[in-house]
C-alpha positions as CSV (number, residue, x, y, z in Angstrom):
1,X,-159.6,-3.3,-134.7
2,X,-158.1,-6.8,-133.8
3,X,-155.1,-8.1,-135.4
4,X,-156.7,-11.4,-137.8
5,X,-154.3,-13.4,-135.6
6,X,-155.8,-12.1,-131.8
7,X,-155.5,-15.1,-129.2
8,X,-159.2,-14.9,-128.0
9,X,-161.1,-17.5,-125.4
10,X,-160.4,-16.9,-121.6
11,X,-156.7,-16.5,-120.9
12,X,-157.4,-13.7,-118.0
13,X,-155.5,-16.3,-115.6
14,X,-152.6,-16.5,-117.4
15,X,-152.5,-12.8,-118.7
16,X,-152.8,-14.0,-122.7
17,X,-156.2,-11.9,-123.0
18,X,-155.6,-10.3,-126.6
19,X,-152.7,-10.4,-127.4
20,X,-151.9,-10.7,-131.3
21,X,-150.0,-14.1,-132.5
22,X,-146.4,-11.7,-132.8
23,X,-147.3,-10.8,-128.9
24,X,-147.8,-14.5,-128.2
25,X,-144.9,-15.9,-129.4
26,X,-142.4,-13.1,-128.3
27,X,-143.6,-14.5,-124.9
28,X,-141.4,-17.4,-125.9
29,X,-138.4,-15.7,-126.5
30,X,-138.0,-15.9,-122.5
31,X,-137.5,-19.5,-122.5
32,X,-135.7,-19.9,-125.9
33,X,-132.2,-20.2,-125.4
34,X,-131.7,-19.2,-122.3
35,X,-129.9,-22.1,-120.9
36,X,-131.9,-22.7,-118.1
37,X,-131.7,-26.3,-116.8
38,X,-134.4,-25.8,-114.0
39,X,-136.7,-24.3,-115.8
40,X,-136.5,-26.5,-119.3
41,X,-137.1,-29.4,-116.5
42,X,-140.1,-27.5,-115.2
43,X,-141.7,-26.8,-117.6
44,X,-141.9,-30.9,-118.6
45,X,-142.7,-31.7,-115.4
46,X,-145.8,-29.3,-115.3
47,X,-146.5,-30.5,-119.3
48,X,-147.0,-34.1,-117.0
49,X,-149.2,-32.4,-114.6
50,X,-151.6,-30.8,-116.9
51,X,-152.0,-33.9,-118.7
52,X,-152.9,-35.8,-116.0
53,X,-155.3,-32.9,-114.2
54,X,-157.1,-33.3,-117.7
55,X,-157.7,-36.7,-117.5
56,X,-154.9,-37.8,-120.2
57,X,-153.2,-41.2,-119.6
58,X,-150.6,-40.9,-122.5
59,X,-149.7,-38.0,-124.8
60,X,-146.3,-36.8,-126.6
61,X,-144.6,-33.4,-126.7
62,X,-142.6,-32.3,-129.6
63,X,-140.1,-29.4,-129.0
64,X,-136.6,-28.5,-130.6
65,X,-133.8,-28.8,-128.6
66,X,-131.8,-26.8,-130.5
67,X,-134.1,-23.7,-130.0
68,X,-134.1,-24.3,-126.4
69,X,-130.0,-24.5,-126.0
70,X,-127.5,-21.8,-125.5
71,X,-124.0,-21.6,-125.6
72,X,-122.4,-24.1,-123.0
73,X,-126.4,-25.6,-123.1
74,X,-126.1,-27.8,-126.4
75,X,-129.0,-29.7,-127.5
76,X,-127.8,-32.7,-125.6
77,X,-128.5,-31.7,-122.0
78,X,-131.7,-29.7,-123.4
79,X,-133.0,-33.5,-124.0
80,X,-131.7,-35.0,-120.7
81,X,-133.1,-32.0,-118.9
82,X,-137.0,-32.7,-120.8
83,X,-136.4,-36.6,-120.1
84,X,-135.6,-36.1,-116.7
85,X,-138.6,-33.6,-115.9
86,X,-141.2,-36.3,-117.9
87,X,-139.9,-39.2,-116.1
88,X,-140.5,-37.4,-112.5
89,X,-143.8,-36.0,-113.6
90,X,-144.8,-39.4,-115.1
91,X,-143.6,-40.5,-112.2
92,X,-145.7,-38.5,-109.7
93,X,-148.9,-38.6,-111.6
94,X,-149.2,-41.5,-113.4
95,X,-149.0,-40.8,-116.9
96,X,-147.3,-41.8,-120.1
97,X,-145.7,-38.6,-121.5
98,X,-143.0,-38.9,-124.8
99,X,-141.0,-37.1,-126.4
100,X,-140.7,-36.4,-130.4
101,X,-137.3,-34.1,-131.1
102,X,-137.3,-31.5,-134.6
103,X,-134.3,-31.0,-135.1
104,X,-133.4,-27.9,-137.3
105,X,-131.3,-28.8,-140.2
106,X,-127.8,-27.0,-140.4
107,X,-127.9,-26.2,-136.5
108,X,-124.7,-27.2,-134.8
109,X,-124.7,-30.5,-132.9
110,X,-124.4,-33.8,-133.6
111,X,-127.4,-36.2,-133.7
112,X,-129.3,-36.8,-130.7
């Protein structure tokens, strides 16, 4: 019997193909605090490119960048590395992509 919370609809291409929600999201735990410049700027610059292959002109992405750092990775270069990969994406394919920050209250870091 499926979990009440089994991604369904076709996922076969990206290998999400029932999976319950707890499956889904530990697929995030990859990306979560790992640090990783290049790929934190990837993956906005392919959030530009899926926007635009869909036909959408402006949209925003909300992330945390406090999730997304590491130590010696603070939330501050988590933002310039998103900024930078929108503004090359927006850049190449000629959309309007922003940004909306939730920060996590009692997280280290100063206000960004």
């Amino acid at each position: 019997m499926d979990s009440p919370f089994t991604v369904y609809g076709d996922h076969s291409n990206c290998g999400l193909r029932g999976l319950n929600l707890l499956q889904f999201f530990y697929l995030f735990a990859y990306l979560m605090g790992s640090g990783d410049a290049e790929a934190i700027e990837r993956i906005a610059f392919e959030f530009c490119e899926d926007a635009a292959q869909e036909h959408i002109l402006y949209a925003e992405t909300r992330y945390s960048p406090h999730l997304l750092s590491a130590e010696g990775f603070p939330p501050e270069r988590v933002v310039e590395c998103v900024n930078r990969g929108l503004q090359k994406g927006c850049d190449r394919f000629g959309v309007d992509i922003r940004s909306i920050l939730c920060s996590i209250r009692g997280r280290p870091g100063k206000f960004l």
